[in-house]
Every structure is written in structure tokens, then in C-alpha cells.
N, C-alpha and C positions, 0 to 999 in steps of 0.2 A: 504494500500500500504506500503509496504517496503521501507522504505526510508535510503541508502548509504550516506549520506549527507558526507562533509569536515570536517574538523574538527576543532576545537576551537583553535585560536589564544592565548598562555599565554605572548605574549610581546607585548610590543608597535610597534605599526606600523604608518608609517611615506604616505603611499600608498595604499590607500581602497577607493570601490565604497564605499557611503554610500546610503541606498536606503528606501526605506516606498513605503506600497502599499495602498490602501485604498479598502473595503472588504463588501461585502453584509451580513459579519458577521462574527463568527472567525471561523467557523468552516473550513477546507480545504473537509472537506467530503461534503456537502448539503450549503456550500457556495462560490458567485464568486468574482472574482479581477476587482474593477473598477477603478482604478488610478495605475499608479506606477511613479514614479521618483526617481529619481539616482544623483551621483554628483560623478565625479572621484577626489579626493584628493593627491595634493602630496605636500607634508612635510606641510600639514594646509592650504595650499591652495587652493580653486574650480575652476581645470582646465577645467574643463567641464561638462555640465549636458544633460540627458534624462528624458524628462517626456513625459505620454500620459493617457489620457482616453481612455477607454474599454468597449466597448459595451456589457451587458452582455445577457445571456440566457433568462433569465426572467426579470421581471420590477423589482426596486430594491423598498423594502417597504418605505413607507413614513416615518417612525420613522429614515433610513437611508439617506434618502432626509433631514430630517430636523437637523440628526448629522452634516452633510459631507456642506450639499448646494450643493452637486452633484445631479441632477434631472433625472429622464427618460427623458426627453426632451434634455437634455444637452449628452447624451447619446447616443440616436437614431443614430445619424450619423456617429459615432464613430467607430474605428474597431472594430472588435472581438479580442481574445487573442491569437487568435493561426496566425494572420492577424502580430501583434508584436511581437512575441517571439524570430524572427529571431534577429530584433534590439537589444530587449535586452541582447540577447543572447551575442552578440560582443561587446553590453557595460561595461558590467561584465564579459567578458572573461580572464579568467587568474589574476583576482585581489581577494585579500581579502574584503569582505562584511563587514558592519559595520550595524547594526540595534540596537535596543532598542525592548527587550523582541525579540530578532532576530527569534524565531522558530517559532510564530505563519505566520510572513512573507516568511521566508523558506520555512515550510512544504507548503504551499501555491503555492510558487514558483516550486518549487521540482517537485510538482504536475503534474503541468502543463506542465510544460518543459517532462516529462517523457511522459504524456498523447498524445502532440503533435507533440513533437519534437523525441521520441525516448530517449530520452539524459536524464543520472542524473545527476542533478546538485549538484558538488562536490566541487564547492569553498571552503575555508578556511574561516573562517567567527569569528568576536568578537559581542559579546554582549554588549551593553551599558546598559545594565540590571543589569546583573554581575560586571563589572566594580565599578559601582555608588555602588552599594552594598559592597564591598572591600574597593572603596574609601572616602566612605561615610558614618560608618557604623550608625554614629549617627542619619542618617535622619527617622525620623516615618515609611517612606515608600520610594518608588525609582519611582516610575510611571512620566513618561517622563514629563507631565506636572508642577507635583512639584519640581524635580530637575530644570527644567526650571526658575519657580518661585523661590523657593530657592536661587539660584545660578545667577539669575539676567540677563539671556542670551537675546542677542540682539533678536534673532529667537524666537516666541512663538508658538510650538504647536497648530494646529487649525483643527486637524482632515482633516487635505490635506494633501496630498503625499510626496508634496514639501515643505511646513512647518516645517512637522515631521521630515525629512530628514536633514534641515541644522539646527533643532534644536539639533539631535544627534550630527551631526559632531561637533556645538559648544561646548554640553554638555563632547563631549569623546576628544577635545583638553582640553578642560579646567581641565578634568581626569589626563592628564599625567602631564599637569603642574606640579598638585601636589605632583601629583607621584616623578617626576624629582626634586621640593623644599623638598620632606621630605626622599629623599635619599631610596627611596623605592625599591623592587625587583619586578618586575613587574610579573616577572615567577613564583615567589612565593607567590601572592595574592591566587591562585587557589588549588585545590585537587582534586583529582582523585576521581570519584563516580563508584560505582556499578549499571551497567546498566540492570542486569539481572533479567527478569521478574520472574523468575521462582518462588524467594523468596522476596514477596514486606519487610517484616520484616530485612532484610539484605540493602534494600535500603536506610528502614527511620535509622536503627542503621550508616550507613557509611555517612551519612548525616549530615554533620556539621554545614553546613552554616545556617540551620533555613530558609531555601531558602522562605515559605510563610510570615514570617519576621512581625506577627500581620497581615497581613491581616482575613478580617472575609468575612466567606463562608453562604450563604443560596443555597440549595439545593430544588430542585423543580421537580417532576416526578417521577417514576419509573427508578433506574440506571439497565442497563443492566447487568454491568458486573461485581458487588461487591452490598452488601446491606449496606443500605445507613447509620448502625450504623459504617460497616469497613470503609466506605470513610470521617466521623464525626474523627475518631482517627485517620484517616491517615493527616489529617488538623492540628491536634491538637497535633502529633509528629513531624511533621514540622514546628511549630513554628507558626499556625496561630490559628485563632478561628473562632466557629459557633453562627450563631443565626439563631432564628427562623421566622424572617421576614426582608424584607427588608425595609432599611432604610437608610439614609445617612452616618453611620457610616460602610454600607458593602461595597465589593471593588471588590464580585465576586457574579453573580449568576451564577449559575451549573445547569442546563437543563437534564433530562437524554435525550439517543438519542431517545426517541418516543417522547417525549416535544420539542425537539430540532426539529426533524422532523413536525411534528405537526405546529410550527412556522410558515414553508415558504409556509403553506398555511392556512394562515393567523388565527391560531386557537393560540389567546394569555390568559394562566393563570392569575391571578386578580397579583401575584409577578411579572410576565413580563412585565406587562401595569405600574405595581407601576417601580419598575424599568427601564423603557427606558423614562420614565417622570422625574426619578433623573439623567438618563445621559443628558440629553436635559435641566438641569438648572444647569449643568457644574460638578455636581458629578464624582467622580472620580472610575466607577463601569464598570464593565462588562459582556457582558452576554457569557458566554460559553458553551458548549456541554461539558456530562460527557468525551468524549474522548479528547479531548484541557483540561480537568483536570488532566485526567491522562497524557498525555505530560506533564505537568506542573513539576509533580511530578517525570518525571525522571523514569517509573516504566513500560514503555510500552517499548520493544527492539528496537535500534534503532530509539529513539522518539529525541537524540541529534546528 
């Protein structure tokens, strides 16, 4: 799908939903939305919130039961998505979005709003991703939970909707603080990237930020759409690294989409089973489809 999305916020904003959803996986292709929650903000303070469970299509795997604590039972009775999307619809109406890693949550959103409602969703949107990265450049990594920890926030991350959500808004005031004590330009943390698929080598050159920033990649499958020595360089011009197995020291695994696919019916590789056994003892890893990599990277049109 074609995704029109808003566009990036480069100042501080005093007025934003902030919002997390909680997912039967990251893909937005072969995976669904089981939580969302919101909180509308104005000048740092929670004027009001939306949350709700979502019943999904199919049962959600045990490995996602034992991340979230969200059960098929706790589920069953729940609406469907397309039951909520009105609501959400008018909670975030007309405001700027605030997320952490915001586009796995978007494309998500996007999705669905288009699928049910007709409607792109075009809010104006910042990243708390990007942000922590700019304002942070010294931390090893930026993933919601360590900045949390780092940074000492009342709110801890816990893999719920509503956790994740006032752990951003904490993380992205306590952002501008700093911004505001070190006399900083807020417009001018950002630069302009080359979104244009046509030449991936013109994306990793306009690429400054080192946006994989150390993270280390294992890859597992068959990729569809590149072989898997271009997608090892494309890691490793972005500032991250590869190995050959998984282990606590990784932060991604990379599914191609037949592995990916293969998943939701329940056919798991000996790296996947090793893998959602290091998320479930609090490792800070992920498991993604080749196509949420290339999002990642900035390299699929209109993937921001």
C-alpha cells in the first residue's frame, strides 16, 4: 500500500496526541493491532486519554501473550478495529502524533484507517526516536526502554499501550527541557533525506545521521527483494552491524517475507524460538519482516 502519510514535525510542540499500539507483530502486512491508547497533551499536561483492546482476526501467538499479558481470553469480547476507528478517529483528529520509533505505529494505523474507513491518515507527526537521537547522541542506543532507564522516568515501559505512551510523553518533555537549557535550535536538529527508491546508493550517501547507530542485525530466510550480501552492506553503511547468530548482544532479527509469512502459522526457525526466549527475559531485540527493514532504512517510497 501507498502510504501519503503527514509529515515530520522539526519544532517543539506544546499540543500532541501521544499514542502506542500494541501488535501481533511489526509487520503492518500479515500482522494485527491489539491495544491502542492515546493521551491529548497540552503545554505537558494529560488532558485527556483513549485507550481500548481489539479483538483481532486470528488468536494472537503465545510468545505475544507472554510479551504483552494481553491473552485470547482477555480479547474475545473485545471489539474488532474497524468497531473503533470511528473513536479514534476524532481523538486524533486535527492534532500532531507523538510516538517512539512513530512509523512502525503509523504504517499500522495508516493501514487500517485507509482499509476501513476510506481515509489517509495524514496527521503531522514527531518521532521520539529521532528526537532522543539528536538529543542524546551519546547514549549506546535510543530504544524506548533504555532512555527510560537512563533518564530515570516516572513511567516504565511494559509492553502496554498505555505505559509506552506516557513513557514517551515523559521521555519527549524531558527532550525539550534540554533543548530549551542548552539554547538549542530545534529546526535545526534534522536534515533533509533522499527518499527515492530508484537509487538505494544515493540514500545510504545522503544519510548522515548513522540512523542504525550500532545496532547489530541477524538475518534469517530467503529476502525477496535484494540478496542478503546487499542488505549485510546496507547495515553496515548505516552505521550498524551483522552477526551470524542470535544473541543478547542483537537488537534486530530480519525475517525475509516467506519466514515472516511462515510465522503466523506457527512454522518457527531454531533463530526465532532463540530469539522471542531473549525478548521474554527483557532483551532489548526485535523481530521484523524484510519489509519493516526496508522502512527502517528510509529506501522504500513513501515509507516516511
Amino acid at each position: 500500500m501507498r502510504r501519503n502519510k503527514g509529515d515530520f514535525v522539526t519544532e517543539a510542540i506544546d499540543e500532541y496526541i501521544v499514542f502506542d499500539l500494541e501488535t501481533t507483530g511489526l509487520s503492518p502486512e500479515y500482522d494485527e493491532i491489539i491495544e491502542f491508547s492515546a493521551c491529548h497533551v497540552v503545554e505537558g499536561n494529560i488532558v485527556s486519554k483513549y485507550g481500548t483492546l481489539i479483538q483481532p482476526n486470528y488468536s494472537i501467538p503465545e510468545f505475544i501473550e507472554q510479551l504483552t499479558g494481553i491473552t485470547n481470553d482477555m480479547l474475545k469480547d473485545k471489539p474488532k478495529i474497524e468497531a473503533v476507528l470511528p473513536d479514534i478517529q476524532r481523538f486524533i483528529k486535527g492534532k500532531i502524533l507523538l510516538g517512539h520509533n512513530i512509523h512502525f505505529d503509523l504504517n499500522f494505523l495508516y493501514d487500517v484507517f485507509k482499509t476501513h474507513l476510506d481515509v489517509e491518515l495524514n496527521n503531522n507527526y514527531v518521532d521520539m526516536l529521532r528526537v532522543a537521537r539528536k538529543v542524546y547522541p551519546e547514549f549506546k542506543t535510543h530504544k524506548l526502554g533504555y532512555l527510560a532507564k537512563m533518564l530515570e522516568t516516572k513511567h516504565k515501559p511494559a509492553h502496554r499501550a498505555l505505559s509506552d505512551a506516557l513513557a514517551t510523553h515523559e521521555l519527549y518533555e524531558m527532550a525539550k527541557a534540554v533543548i530549551r537549557e542548552k539554547d538549542m535550535d530545534f529546526s535545526k536538529l534534522y536534515q533533509s533525506r533522499n527518499k527515492t527508491i530508484n537509487d538505494i546508493k544515493s540514500v545510504v550517501s545522503a544519510n548522515e545521521e548513522g540512523i542504525l547507530n550500532g545496532e547489530v542485525f541477524v538475518f534469517t530466510g530467503t529476502l525477496e527483494k535484494m540478496e542478503r550480501k546487499k542488505a549485510w552492506e546496507l547495515v553496515v553503511k548505516h552505521g550498524g552491524d551483522i552477526a551470524d547468530a542470535v544473541s543478547k548482544k542483537v537488537n534486530y532479527l530480519v525475517l525475509g517475507n516467506g519466514a515472516y509469512r511462515q510465522r503466523l502459522k506457527g512454522g518457527k526457525s531454531s533463530k526465532m524460538r532463540k530469539a522471542e526466549a531473549l525478548i521474554l527475559q527483557g532483551n532489548e531485540l526485535q523481530i521484523i519482516s524484510e519489509n519493516v527493514f526496508y522502512e527502517m532504512l528510509n529506501i522504500i517510497s513513501n515509507s516516511e
